[in-house]
C-alpha positions in Angstrom: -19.0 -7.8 -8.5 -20.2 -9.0 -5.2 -17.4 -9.9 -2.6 -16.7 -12.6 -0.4 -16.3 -11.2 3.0 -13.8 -11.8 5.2 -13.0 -12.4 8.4 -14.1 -9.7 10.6 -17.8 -10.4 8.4 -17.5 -14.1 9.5 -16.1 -14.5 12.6 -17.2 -18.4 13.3 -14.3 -19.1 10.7 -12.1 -18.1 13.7 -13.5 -18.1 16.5 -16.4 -20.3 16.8 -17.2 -23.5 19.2 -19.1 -24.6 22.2 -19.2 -22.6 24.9 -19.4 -26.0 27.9 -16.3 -24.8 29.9 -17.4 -23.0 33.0 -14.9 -20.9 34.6 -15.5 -22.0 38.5 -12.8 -24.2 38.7 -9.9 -22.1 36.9 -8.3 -20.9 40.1 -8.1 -24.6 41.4 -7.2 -26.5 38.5 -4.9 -24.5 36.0 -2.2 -22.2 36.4 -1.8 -18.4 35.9 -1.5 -19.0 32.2 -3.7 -21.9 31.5 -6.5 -19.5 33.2 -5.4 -16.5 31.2 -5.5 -19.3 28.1 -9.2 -20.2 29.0 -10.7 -16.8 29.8 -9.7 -15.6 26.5 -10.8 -18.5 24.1 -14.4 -18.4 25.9 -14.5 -15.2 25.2 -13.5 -15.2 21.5 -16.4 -18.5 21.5 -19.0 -16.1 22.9 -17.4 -13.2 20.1 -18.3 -16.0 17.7 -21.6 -16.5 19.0 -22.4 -12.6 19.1 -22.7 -13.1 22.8 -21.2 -9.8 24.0 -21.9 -9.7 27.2 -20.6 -12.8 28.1 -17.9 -12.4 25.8 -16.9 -9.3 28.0 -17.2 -11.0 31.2 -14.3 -13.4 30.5 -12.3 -10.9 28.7 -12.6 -9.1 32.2 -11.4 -11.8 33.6 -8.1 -12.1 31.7 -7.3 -8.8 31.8 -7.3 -8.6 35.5 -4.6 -11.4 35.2 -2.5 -10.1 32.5 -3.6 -6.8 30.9 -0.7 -6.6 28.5 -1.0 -10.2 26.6 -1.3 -10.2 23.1 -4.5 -12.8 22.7 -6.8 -10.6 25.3 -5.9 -7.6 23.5 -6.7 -9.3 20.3 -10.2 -10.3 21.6 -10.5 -6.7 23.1 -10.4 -5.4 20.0 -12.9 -7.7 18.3 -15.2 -6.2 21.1 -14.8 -3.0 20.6 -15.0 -3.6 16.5 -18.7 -5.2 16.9 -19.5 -2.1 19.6 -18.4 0.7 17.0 -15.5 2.1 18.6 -13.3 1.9 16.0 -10.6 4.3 18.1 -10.4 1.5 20.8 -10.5 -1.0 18.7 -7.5 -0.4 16.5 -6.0 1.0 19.9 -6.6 -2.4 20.7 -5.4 -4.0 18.0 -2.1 -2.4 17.8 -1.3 -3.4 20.8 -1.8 -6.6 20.4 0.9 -6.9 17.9 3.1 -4.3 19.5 3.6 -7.0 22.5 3.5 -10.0 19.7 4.3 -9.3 16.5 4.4 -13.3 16.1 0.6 -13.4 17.4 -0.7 -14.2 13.6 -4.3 -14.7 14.7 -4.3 -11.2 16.3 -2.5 -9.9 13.0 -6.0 -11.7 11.1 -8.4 -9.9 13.2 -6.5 -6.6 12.6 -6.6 -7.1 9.1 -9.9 -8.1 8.9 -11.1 -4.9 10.6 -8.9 -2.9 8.3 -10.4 -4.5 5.5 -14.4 -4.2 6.5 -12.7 -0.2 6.5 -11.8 -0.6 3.2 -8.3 0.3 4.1 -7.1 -2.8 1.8 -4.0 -2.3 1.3 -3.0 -2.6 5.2 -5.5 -5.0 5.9 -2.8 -6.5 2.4 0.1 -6.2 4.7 -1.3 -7.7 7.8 -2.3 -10.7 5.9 1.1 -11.0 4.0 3.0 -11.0 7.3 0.6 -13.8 8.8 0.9 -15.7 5.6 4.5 -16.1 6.8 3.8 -18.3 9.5 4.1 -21.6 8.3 3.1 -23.4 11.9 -0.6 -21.0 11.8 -3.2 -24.1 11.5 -5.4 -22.4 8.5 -3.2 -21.0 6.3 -5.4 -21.5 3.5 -7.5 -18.9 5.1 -4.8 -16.8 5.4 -3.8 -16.8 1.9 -7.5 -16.6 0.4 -7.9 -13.2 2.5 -4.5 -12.5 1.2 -5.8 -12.3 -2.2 -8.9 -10.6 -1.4 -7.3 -7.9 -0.7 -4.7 -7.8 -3.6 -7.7 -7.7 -6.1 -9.6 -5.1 -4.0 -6.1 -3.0 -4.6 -6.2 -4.7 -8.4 -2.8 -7.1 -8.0 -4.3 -9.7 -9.8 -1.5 -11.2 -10.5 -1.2 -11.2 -6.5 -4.1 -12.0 -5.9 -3.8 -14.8 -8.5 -0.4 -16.2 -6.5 -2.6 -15.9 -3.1 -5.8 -17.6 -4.4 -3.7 -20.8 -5.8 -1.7 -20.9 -2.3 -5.5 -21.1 -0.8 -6.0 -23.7 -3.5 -3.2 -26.1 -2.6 -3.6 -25.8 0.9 -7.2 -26.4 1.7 -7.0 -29.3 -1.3 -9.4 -27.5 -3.4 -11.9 -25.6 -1.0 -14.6 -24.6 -3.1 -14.6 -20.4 -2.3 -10.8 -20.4 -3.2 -11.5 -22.5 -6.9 -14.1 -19.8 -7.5 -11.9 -16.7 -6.4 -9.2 -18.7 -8.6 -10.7 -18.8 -11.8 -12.7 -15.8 -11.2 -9.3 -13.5 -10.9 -7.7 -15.9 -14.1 -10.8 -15.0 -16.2 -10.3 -11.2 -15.4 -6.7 -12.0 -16.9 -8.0 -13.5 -19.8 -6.9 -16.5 -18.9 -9.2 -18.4 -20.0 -7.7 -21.9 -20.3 -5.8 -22.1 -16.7 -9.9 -20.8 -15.2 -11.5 -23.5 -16.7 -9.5 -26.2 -15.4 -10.5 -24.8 -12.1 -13.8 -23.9 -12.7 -14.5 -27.8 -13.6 -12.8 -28.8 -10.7 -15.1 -26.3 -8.6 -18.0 -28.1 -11.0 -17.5 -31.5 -10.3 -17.4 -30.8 -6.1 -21.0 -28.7 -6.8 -22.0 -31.6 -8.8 -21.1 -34.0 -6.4 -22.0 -33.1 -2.9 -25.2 -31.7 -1.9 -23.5 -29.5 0.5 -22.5 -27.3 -2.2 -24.7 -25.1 -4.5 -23.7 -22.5 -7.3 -23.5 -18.8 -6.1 -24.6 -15.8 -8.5 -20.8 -15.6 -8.7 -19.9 -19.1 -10.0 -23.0 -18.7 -12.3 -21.5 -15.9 -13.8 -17.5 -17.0 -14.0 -18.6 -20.3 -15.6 -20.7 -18.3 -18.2 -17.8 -16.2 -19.4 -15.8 -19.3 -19.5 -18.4 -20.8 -21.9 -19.0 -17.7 -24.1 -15.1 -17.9 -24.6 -15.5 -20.9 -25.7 -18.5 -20.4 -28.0 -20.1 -23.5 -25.6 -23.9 -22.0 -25.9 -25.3 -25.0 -24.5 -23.1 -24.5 -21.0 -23.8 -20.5 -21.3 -27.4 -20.9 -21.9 -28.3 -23.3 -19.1 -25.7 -21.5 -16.7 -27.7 -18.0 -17.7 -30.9 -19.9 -16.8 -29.9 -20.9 -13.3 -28.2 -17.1 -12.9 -31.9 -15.8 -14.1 -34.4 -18.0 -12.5 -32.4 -18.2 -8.8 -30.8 -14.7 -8.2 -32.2 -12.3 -10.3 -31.7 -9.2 -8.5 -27.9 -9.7 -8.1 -25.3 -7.7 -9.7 -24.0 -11.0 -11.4 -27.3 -10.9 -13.6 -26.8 -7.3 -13.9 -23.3 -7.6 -15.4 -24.8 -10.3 -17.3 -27.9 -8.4 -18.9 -25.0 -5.6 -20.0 -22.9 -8.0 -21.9 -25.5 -9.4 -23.9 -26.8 -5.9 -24.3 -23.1 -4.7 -25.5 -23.3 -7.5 -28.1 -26.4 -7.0 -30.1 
């Protein structure tokens, strides 16, 4: 099955945004910490924006005014991740939440790293621990890399409580339907996944900004072979075939109408 990435693979979630701010004037028209505050989100922009070097020169900047605060080390880290130094990086990291263990979007970068190591189950424990900050402004995020990483470690009935948290609080974002009814359908429960693969339906049939995935092809046509609805399985096998036939969703779809005949 192909998985979603998360946040280390798709750090604009995070960390993205216009880069207008020039830092000429931080000396003469913040404070200290307000300068610290600045130097550190352009740099997590230009992160965002795969703009290293730029991204460094701010982070520089910060340090030199506080090389012990828990957002620059954060960002240090993210630096050092995308330059392959994976010692500094979690050297980085771990510092971060040594001098703020409250610092929940440094406890999201660390866990996203972990993860893109495949070390799920402490990238799991980062992401429990910021799922416990309730003032954190995307905790929908949060919870959906949550349960990422409980099905990677095969909690699904973790992952299942994580994904419906994602659910509730992004009001029904369509990546946390699909990871919904796709962990439901793996425990056979077929009824609760539909309900929420026809709400994921009905926003794909009703916005252009959405479009099926290999993945929602797929879910939706084990829904329907449950259900012995061959007119939904057909036409969702048709889209699967004719617009993503070299992914492993048609692959794992070939093989279970092969296992049947």
């Amino acid at each position: 099955m192909k998985w979603v990435s998360v946040i280390v693979l798709a750090l604009a979630v995070l960390v993205s945004g216009c880069v207008t701010t020039t830092d000429s004037g931080f000396s003469r028209e913040a404070d200290r910490q307000k300068a610290l505050e600045n130097y550190v989100r352009l740099a997590t922009a230009y992160i965002g924006q795969g703009n290293l070097d730029r991204a460094r020169h701010h982070l520089d900047r910060a340090l030199e005014i506080d090389d012990n605060n828990a957002a620059a080390l954060a960002a240090e880290g993210l630096i050092y991740s995308a330059d392959g130094e994976d010692e500094l990086a979690e050297k980085s990291f771990r510092q971060s939440i040594a001098v703020d263990s409250g610092y929940t979007r440094g406890r999201l970068y660390y866990g996203a790293y972990l993860y893109s190591k495949r070390r799920f189950q402490e990238a799991r424990d980062q992401f429990s621990a910021a799922s416990r900050d309730t003032d954190y402004d995307d905790r929908g995020s949060v919870f959906f890399n949550l349960g990422m990483s409980e099905e990677r470690l095969n909690n699904l009935a973790a992952a299942e409580d994580a994904y419906r948290r994602a659910v509730e609080l992004t009001r029904g974002q369509p990546r946390s339907l699909l990871a919904l009814s796709r962990v439901l359908v793996e425990q056979e429960d077929y009824l609760t996944a539909s309900r929420y693969y026809g709400r994921l339906q009905s926003i794909i049939k009703g916005s252009p900004q959405y479009s099926h995935s290999s993945e929602s092809l797929f879910t939706g046509i084990r829904i329907a072979r449950h259900y012995g609805d061959r007119n939904q399985a057909a036409s969702l096998a048709m889209m699967l075939k004719s617009q993503f036939p070299e992914s492993i969703e048609y692959q794992q779809y070939k093989v279970l109408i092969a296992n049947e005949q």
